[in-house]
C-alpha atoms as a printed R data frame, in Angstrom:
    type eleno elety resid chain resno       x       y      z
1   ATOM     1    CA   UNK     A     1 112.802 135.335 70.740
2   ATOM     2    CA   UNK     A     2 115.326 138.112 71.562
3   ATOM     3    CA   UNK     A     3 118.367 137.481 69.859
4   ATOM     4    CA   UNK     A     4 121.314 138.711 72.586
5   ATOM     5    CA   UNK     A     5 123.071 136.175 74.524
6   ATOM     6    CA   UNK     A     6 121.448 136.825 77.632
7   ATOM     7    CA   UNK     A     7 117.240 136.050 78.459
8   ATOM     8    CA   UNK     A     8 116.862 138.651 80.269
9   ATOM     9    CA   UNK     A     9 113.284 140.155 80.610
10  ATOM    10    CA   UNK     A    10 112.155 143.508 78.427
11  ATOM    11    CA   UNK     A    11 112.388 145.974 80.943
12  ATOM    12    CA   UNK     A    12 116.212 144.799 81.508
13  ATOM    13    CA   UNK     A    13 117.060 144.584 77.552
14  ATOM    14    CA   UNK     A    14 115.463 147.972 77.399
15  ATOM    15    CA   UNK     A    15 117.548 149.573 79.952
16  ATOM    16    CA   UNK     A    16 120.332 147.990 78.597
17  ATOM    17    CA   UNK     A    17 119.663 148.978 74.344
18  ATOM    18    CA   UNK     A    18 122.208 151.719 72.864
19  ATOM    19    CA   UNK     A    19 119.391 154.172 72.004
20  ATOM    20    CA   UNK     A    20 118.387 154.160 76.295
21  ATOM    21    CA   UNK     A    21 122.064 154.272 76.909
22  ATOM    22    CA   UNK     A    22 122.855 156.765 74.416
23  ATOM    23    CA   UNK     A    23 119.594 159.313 75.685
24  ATOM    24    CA   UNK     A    24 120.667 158.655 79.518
25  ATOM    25    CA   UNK     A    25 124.028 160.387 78.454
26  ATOM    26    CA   UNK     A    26 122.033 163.442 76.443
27  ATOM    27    CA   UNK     A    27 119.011 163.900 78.517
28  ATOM    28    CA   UNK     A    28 120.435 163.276 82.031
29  ATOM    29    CA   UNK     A    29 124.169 164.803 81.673
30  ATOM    30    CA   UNK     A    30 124.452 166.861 78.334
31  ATOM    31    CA   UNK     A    31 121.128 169.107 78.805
32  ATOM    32    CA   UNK     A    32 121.408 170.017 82.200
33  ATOM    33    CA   UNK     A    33 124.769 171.089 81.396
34  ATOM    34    CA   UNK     A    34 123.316 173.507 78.662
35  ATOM    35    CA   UNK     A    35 120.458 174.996 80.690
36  ATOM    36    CA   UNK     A    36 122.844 175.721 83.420
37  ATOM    37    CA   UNK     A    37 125.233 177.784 80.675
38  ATOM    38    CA   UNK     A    38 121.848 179.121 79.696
39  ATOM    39    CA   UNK     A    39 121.044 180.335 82.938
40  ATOM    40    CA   UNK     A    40 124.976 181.195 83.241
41  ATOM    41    CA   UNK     A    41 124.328 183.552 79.835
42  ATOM    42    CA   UNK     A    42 121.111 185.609 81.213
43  ATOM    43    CA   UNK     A    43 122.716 187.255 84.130
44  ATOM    44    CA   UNK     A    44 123.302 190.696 81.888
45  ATOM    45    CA   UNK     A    45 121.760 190.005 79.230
46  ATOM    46    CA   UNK     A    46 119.293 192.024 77.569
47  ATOM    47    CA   UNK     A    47 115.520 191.594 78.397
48  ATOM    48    CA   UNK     A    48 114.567 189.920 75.044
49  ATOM    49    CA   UNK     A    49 118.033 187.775 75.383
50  ATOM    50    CA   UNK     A    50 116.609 186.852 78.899
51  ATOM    51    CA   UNK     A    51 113.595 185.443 77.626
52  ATOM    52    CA   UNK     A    52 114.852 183.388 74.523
53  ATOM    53    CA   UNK     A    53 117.491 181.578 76.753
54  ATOM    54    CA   UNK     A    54 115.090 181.418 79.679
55  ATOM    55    CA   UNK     A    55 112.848 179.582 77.471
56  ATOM    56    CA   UNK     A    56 115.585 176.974 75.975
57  ATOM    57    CA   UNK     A    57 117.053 176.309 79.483
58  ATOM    58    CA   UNK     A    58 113.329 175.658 81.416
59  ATOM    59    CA   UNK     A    59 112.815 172.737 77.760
60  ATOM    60    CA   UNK     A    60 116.201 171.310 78.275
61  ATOM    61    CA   UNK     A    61 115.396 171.110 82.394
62  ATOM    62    CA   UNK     A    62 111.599 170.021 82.008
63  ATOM    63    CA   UNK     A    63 112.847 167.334 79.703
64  ATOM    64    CA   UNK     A    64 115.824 166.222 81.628
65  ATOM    65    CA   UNK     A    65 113.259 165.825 84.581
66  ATOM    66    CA   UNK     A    66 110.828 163.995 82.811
67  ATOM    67    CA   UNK     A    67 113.493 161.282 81.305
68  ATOM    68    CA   UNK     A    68 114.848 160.779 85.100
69  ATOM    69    CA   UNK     A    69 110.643 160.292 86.206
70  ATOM    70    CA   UNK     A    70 109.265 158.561 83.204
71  ATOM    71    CA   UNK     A    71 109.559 154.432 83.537
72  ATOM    72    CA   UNK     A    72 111.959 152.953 80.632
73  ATOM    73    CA   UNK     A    73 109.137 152.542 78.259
74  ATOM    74    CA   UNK     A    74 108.090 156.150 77.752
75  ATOM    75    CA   UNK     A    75 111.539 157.324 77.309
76  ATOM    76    CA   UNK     A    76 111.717 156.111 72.997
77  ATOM    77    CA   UNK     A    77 108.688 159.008 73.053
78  ATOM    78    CA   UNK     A    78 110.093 161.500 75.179
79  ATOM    79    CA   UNK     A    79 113.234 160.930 72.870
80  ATOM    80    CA   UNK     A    80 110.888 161.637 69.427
81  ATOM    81    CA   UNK     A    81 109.008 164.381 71.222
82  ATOM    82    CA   UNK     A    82 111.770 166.860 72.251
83  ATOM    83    CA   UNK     A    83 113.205 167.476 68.796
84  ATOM    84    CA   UNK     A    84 110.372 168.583 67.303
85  ATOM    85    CA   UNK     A    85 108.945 170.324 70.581
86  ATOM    86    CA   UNK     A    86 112.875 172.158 69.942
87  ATOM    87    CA   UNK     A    87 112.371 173.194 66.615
88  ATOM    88    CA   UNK     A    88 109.286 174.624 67.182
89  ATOM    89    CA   UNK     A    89 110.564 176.578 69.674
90  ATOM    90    CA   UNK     A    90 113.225 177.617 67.423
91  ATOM    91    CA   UNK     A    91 110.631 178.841 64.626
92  ATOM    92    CA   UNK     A    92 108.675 180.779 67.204
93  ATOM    93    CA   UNK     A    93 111.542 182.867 68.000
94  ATOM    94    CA   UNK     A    94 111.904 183.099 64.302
95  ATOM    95    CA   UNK     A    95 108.919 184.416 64.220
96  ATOM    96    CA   UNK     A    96 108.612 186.768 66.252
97  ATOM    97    CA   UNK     A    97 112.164 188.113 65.439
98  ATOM    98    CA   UNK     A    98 112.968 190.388 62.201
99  ATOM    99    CA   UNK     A    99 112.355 194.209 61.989
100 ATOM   100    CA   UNK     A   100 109.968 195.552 64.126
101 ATOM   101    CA   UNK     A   101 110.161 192.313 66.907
102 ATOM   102    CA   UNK     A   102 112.856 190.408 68.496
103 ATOM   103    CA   UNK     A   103 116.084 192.076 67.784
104 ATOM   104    CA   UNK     A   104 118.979 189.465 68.411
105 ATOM   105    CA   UNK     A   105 122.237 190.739 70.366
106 ATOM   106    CA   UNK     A   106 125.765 188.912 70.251
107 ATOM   107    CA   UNK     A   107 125.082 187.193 73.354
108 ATOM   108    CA   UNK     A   108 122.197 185.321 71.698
109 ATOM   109    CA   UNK     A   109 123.650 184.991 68.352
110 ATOM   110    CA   UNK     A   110 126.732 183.090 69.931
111 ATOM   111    CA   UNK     A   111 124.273 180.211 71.722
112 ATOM   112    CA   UNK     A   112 122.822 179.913 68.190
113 ATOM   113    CA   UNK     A   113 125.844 179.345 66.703
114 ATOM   114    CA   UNK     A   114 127.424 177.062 69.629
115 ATOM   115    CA   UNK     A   115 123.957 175.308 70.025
116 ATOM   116    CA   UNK     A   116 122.852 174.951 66.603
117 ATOM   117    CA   UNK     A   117 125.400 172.407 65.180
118 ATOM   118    CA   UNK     A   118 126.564 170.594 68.364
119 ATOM   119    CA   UNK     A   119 122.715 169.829 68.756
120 ATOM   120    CA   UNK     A   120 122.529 168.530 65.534
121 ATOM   121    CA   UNK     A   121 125.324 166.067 66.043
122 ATOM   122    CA   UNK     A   122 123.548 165.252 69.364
123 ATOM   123    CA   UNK     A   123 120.748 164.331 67.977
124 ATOM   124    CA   UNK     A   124 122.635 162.263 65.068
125 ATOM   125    CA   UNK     A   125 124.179 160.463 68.114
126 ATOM   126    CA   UNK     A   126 120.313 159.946 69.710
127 ATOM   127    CA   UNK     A   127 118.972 158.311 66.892
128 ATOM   128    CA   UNK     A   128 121.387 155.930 65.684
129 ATOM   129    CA   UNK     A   129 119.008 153.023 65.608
130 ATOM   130    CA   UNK     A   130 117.040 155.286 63.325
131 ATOM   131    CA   UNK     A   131 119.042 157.150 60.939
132 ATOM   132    CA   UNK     A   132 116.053 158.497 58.857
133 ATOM   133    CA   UNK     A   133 114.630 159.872 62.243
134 ATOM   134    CA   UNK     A   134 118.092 161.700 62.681
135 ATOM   135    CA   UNK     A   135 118.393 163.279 59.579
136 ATOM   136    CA   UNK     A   136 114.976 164.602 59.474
137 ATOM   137    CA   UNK     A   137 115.480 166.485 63.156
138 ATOM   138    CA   UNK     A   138 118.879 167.549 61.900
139 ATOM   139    CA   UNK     A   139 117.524 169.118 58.852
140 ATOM   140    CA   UNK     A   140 114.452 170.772 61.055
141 ATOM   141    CA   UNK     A   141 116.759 172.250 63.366
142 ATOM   142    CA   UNK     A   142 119.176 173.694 60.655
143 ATOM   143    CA   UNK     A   143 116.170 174.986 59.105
144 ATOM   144    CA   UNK     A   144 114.812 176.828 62.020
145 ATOM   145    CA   UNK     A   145 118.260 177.912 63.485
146 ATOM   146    CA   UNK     A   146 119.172 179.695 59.613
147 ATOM   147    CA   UNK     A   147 115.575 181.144 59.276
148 ATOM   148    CA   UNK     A   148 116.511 182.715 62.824
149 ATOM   149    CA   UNK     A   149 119.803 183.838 61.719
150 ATOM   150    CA   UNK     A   150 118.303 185.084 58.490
151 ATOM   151    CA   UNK     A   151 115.845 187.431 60.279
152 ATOM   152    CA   UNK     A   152 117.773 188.604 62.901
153 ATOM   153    CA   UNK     A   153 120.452 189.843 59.759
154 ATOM   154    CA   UNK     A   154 117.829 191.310 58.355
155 ATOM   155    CA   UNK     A   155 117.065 193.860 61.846
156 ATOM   156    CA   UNK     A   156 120.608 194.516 61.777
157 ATOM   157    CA   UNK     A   157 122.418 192.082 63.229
158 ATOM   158    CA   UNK     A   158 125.754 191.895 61.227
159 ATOM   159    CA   UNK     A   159 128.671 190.253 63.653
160 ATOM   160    CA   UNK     A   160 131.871 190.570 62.444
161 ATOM   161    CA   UNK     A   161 133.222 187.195 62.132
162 ATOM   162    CA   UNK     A   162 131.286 186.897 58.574
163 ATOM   163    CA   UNK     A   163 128.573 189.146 56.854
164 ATOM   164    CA   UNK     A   164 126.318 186.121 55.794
165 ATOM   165    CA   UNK     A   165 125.788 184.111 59.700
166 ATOM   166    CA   UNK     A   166 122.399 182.190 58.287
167 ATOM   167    CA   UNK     A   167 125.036 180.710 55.717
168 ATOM   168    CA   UNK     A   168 127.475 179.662 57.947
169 ATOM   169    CA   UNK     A   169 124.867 178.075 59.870
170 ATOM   170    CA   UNK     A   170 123.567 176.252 57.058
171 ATOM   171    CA   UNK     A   171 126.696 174.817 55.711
172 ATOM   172    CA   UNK     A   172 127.619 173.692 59.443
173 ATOM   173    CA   UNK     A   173 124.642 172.178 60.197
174 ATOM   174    CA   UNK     A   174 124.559 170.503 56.057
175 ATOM   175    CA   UNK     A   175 127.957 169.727 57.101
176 ATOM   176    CA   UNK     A   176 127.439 167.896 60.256
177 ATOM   177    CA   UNK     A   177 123.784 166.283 59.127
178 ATOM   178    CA   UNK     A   178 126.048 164.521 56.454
179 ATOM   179    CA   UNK     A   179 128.887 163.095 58.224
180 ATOM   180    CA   UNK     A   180 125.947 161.813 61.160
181 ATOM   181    CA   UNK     A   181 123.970 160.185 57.958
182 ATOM   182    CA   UNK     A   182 127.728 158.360 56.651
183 ATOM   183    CA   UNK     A   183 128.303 157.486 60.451
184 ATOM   184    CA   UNK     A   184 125.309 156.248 61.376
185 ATOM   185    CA   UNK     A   185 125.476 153.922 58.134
186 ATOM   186    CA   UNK     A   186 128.941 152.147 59.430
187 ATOM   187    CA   UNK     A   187 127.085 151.841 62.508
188 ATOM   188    CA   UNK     A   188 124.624 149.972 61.115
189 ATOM   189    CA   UNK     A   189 126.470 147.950 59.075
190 ATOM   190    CA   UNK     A   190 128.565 147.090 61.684
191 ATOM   191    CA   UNK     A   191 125.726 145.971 63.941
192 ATOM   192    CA   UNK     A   192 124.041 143.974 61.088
193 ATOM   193    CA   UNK     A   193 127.567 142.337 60.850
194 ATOM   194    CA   UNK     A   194 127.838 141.645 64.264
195 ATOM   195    CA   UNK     A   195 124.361 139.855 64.489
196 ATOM   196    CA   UNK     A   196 124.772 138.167 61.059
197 ATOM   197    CA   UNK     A   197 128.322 136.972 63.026
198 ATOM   198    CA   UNK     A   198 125.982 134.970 65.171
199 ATOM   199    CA   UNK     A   199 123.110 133.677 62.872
200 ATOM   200    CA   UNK     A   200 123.446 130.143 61.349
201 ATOM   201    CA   UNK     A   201 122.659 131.310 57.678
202 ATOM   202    CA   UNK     A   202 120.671 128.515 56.921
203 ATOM   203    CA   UNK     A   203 117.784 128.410 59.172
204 ATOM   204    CA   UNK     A   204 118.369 132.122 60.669
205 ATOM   205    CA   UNK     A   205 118.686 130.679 63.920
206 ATOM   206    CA   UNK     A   206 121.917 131.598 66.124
207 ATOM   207    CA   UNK     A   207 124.946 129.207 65.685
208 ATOM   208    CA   UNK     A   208 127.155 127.678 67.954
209 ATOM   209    CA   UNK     A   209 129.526 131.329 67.619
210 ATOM   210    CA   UNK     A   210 126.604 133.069 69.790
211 ATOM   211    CA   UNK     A   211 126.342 129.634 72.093
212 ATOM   212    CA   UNK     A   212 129.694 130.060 73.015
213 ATOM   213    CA   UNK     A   213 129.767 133.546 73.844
214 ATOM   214    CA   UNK     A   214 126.020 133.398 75.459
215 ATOM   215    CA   UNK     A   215 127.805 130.413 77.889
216 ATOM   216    CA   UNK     A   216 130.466 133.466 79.093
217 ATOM   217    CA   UNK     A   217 127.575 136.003 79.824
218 ATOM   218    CA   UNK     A   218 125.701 136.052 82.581
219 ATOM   219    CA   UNK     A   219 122.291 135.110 83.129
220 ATOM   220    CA   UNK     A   220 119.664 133.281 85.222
221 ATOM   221    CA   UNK     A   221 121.113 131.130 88.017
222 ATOM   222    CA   UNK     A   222 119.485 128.358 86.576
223 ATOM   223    CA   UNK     A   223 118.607 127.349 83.252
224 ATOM   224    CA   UNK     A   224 117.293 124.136 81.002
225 ATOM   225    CA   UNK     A   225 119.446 122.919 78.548
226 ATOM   226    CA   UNK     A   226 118.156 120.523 76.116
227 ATOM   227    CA   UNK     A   227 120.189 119.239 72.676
228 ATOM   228    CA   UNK     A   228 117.535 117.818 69.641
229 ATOM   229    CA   UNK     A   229 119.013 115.697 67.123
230 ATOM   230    CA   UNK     A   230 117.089 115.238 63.812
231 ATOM   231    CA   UNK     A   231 116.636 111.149 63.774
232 ATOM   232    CA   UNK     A   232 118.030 109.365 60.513
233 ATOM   233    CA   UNK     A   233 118.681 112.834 59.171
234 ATOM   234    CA   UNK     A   234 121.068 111.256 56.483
235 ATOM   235    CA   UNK     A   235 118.169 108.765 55.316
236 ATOM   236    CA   UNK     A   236 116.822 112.320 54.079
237 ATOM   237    CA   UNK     A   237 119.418 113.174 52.620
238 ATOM   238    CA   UNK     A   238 120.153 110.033 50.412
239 ATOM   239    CA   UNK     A   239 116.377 110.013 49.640
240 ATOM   240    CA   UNK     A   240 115.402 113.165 48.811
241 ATOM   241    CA   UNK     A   241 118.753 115.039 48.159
242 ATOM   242    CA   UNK     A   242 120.523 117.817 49.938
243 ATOM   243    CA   UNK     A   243 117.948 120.450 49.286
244 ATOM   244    CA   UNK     A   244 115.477 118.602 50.500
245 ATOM   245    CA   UNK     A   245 117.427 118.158 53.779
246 ATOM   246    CA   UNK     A   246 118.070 121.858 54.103
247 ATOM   247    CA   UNK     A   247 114.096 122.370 53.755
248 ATOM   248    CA   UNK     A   248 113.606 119.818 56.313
249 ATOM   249    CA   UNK     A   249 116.063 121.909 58.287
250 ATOM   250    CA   UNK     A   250 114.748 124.579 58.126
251 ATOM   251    CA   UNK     A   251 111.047 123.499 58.163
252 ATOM   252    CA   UNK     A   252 112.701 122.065 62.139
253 ATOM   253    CA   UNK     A   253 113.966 125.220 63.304
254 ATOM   254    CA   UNK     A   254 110.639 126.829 62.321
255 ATOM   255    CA   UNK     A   255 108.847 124.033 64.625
256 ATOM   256    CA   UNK     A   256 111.301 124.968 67.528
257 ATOM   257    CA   UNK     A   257 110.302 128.476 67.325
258 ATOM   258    CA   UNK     A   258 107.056 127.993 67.075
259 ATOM   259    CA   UNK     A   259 106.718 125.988 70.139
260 ATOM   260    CA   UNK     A   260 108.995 127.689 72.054
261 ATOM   261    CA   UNK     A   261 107.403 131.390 71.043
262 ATOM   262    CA   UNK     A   262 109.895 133.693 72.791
263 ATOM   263    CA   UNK     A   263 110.224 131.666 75.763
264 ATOM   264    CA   UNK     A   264 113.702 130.460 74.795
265 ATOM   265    CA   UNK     A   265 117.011 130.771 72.868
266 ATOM   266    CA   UNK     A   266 117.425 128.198 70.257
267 ATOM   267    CA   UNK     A   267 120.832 127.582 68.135
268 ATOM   268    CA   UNK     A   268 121.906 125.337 65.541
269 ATOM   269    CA   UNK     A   269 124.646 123.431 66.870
270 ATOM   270    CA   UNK     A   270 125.864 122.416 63.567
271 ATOM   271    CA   UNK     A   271 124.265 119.365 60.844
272 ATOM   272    CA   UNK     A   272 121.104 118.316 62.747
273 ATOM   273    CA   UNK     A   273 121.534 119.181 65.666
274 ATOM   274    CA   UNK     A   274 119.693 122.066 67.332
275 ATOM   275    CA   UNK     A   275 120.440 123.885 71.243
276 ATOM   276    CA   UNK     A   276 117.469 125.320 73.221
277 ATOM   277    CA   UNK     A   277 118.124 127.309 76.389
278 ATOM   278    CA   UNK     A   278 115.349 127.863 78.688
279 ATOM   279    CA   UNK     A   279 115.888 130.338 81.212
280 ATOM   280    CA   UNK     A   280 114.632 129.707 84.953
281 ATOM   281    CA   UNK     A   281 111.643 132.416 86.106
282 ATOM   282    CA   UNK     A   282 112.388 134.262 88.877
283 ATOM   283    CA   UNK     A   283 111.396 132.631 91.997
284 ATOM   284    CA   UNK     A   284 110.984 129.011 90.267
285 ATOM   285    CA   UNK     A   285 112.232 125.955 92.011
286 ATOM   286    CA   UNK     A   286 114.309 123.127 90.145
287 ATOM   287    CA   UNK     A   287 111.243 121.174 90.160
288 ATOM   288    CA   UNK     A   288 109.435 123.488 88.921
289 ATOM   289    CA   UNK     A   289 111.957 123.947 85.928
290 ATOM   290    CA   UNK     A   290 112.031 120.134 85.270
291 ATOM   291    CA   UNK     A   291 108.781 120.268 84.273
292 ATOM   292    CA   UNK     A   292 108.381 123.573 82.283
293 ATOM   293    CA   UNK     A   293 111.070 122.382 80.480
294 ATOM   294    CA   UNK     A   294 110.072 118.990 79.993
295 ATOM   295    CA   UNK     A   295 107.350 119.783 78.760
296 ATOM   296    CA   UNK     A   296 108.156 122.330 76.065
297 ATOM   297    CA   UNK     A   297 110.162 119.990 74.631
298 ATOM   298    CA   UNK     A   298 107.990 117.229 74.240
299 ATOM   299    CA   UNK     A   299 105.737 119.816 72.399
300 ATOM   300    CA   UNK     A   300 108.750 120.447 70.486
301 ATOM   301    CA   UNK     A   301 109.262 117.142 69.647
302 ATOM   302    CA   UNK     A   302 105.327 116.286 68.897
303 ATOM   303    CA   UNK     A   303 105.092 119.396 66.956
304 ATOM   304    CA   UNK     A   304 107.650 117.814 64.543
305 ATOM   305    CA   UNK     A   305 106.640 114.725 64.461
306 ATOM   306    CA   UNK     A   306 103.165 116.139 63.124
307 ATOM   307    CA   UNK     A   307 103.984 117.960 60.538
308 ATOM   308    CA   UNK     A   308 104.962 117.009 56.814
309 ATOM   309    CA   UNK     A   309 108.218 118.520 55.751
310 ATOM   310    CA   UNK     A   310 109.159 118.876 51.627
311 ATOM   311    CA   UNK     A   311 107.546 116.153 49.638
312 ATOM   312    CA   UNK     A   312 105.355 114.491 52.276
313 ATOM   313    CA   UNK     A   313 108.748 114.048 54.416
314 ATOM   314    CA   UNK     A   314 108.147 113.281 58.298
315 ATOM   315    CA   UNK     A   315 111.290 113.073 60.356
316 ATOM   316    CA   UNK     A   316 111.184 112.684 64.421
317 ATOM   317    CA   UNK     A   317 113.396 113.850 67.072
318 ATOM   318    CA   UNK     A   318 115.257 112.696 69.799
319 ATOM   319    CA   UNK     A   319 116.371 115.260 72.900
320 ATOM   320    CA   UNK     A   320 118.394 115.448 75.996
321 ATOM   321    CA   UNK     A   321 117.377 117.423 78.520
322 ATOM   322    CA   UNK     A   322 119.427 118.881 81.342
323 ATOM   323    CA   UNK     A   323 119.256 121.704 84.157
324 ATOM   324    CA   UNK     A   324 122.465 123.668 85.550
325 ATOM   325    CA   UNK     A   325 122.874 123.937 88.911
326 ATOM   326    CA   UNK     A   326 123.392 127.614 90.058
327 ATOM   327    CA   UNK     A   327 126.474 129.104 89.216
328 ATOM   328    CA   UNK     A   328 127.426 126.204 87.336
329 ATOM   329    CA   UNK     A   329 128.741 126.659 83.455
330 ATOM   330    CA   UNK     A   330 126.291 126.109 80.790
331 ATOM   331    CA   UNK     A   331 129.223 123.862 79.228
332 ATOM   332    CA   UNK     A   332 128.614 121.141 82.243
333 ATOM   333    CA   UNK     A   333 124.729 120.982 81.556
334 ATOM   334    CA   UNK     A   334 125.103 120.855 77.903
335 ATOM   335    CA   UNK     A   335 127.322 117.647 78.766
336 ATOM   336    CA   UNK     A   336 124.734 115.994 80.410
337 ATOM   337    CA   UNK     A   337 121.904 117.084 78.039
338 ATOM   338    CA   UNK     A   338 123.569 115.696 74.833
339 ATOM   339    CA   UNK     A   339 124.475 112.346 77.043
340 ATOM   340    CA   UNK     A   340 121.461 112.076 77.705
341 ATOM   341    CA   UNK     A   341 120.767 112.589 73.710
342 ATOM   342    CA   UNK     A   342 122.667 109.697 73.345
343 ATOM   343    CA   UNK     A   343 120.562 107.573 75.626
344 ATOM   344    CA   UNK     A   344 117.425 108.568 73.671
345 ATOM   345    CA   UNK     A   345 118.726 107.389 70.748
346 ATOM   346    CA   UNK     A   346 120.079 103.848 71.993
347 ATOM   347    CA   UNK     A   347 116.806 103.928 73.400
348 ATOM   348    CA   UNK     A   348 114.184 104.192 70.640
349 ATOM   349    CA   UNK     A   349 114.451 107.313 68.961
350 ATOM   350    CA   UNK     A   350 111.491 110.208 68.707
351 ATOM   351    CA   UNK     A   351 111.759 111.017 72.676
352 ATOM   352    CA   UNK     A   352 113.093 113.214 74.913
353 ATOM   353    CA   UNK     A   353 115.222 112.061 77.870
354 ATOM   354    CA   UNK     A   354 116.257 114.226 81.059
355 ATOM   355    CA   UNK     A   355 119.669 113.933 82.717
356 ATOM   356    CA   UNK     A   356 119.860 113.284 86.274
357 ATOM   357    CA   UNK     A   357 120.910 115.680 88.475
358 ATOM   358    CA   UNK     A   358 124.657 117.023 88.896
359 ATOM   359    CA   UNK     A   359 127.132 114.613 90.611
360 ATOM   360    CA   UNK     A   360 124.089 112.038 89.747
361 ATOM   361    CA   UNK     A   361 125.310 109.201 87.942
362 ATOM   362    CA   UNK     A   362 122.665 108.254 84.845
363 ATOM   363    CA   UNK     A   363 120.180 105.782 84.824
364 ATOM   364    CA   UNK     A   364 121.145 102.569 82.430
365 ATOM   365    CA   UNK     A   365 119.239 102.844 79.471
């Protein structure tokens, strides 16, 4: 069951998710910008210079390509694989630099120092659904980049902003790894407050909050609306006591889920009564939605009925089940669906009853 307002199928949420948003921006906008001042930086430069930036910019463009080529799915991978495929790099040139091999020259020293902690932060930025992900690139890169600094001091390289350029890369880098960890920490908390906003704390399902603002999105043109009510909920309560109610609650939702298994939304409207949105597959007919839906939620409703809540309890439900018309406001079908809640329960109890059509007037009990 996803837990946004919207049903929308994996590929879409996917697309949609602030880590694919977020590496869009990075792989398809910020790197190609880099390789080209990469390129930009080798006309003149020194042979060795040439090479080291010719290197960084063909990465950055290889990897821009691949995110534009790759489906949606392989992009989390290409994401995890380009740091560390980075920071090798990095520790190659380290390598191979020092007395005796690659002598660093101004020109390469300045990317360095541009590059080293506005990549960081980048990458801070790039993993912000994983913070331990982004520290531990952040930290490999301001390794690599202050091991690189470190040997290219020790050929001779002494610029003449500061005599010690590996420790001004460190403490940058330190620097901006830190303030990424504490930012990426109020984004998370604000996130986790956001979806805690719309969870019914009870039974962990949403509430009516996220009902409301799932009836504003958008979504299928059609969906299934159906509103369960608990039946003689408060003879539980009297009975067994108020815990015992919130077990049976909970032991409900449970139930829904089950049943449903990702094929819905479900919400707890508030006391016993429960919401489950069904969206409409693409190229389904209305008929063909009437009896998905009716359906599922008579397995719903036998699937509680079978089982044995807290001490042996058994409780039933009653439902009413309506489908919006296209375009029409999930507020109208949720009208007809708990009307037709009503009905069930002048009617018997333990049943599920389906609304008639928009504009349709309903059956008499």
């Amino acid at each position: 069951m996803t837990s946004g307002g919207r049903l929308p199928d994996p590929q879409a949420d996917a697309r949609h998710s602030l880590p694919e948003r977020i590496g869009r921006l990075y792989f398809r906008v910020a790197l190609p910008m880099v390789a080209a001042s990469l390129l930009v930086g080798t006309v003149g430069a020194s042979p060795a210079a040439q090479g080291v930036l010719g290197a960084l910019a063909a990465l950055a463009l290889l990897t821009s390509a691949l995110h534009v080529l790759l489906p949606t799915p392989l992009h989390d991978p290409l994401r995890r694989l380009f740091p560390p495929v980075t920071i090798a790099l990095v520790a190659v040139v380290a390598a191979l630099s020092g007395p005796g091999g690659l002598r660093g020259d101004p020109l390469l020293l300045s990317v360095v120092l541009l590059l080293g902690p506005g990549t960081v932060l980048a990458w801070t930025l790039l993993f912000m659904d994983d913070a331990r992900m982004g520290r531990l690139t952040g930290l490999g890169l301001t390794a690599s980049a202050t091991l690189l600094l470190w040997r290219w001091q020790q050929a001779g390289l002494q610029p003449t902003l500061t005599g010690n350029t590996p420790l001004l890369m460190l403490v940058a880098c330190l620097t901006v790894v830190l303030y990424g960890a504490a930012f990426t920490e109020i984004n998370r908390r604000f996130v986790a407050g956001e979806r805690e906003r719309r969870r019914d704390p009870l039974t962990g399902l949403l509430n009516r909050r996220a009902f409301d603002e799932d009836g504003r999105a958008s979504g299928p043109d059609r969906w299934a609306l159906a509103v369960l009510d608990i039946d003689h909920f408060k003879r539980v309560n009297d009975t067994h006591g108020h815990t015992a109610g919130d077990r049976v609650l909970r032991g409900v939702a449970d139930a829904i889920m089950d049943v449903l298994a990702g094929r819905g939304q479900v919400y707890r409207w508030g006391g016993e009564e429960f919401v489950v949105l069904l969206p409409g597959l693409p190229g389904s007919d209305h008929t063909d939605l009437t009896v998905q839906a009716a359906e599922l939620i008579e397995s719903v409703r036998a699937e509680v009925a079978r089982r044995a809540f807290t001490g042996g309890q058994r409780v039933t439900l009653s439902a009413g089940l309506s489908l919006s018309a296209a375009g029409e406001p999930l507020q109208a079908a949720f009208e007809r669906a708990d009307s037709a809640l009503r009905r069930a329960k002048t009617s018997g109890r333990d049943r599920v009853v389906l609304a008639p059509p928009p504009g349709r007037p309903p059956a008499p009990p």
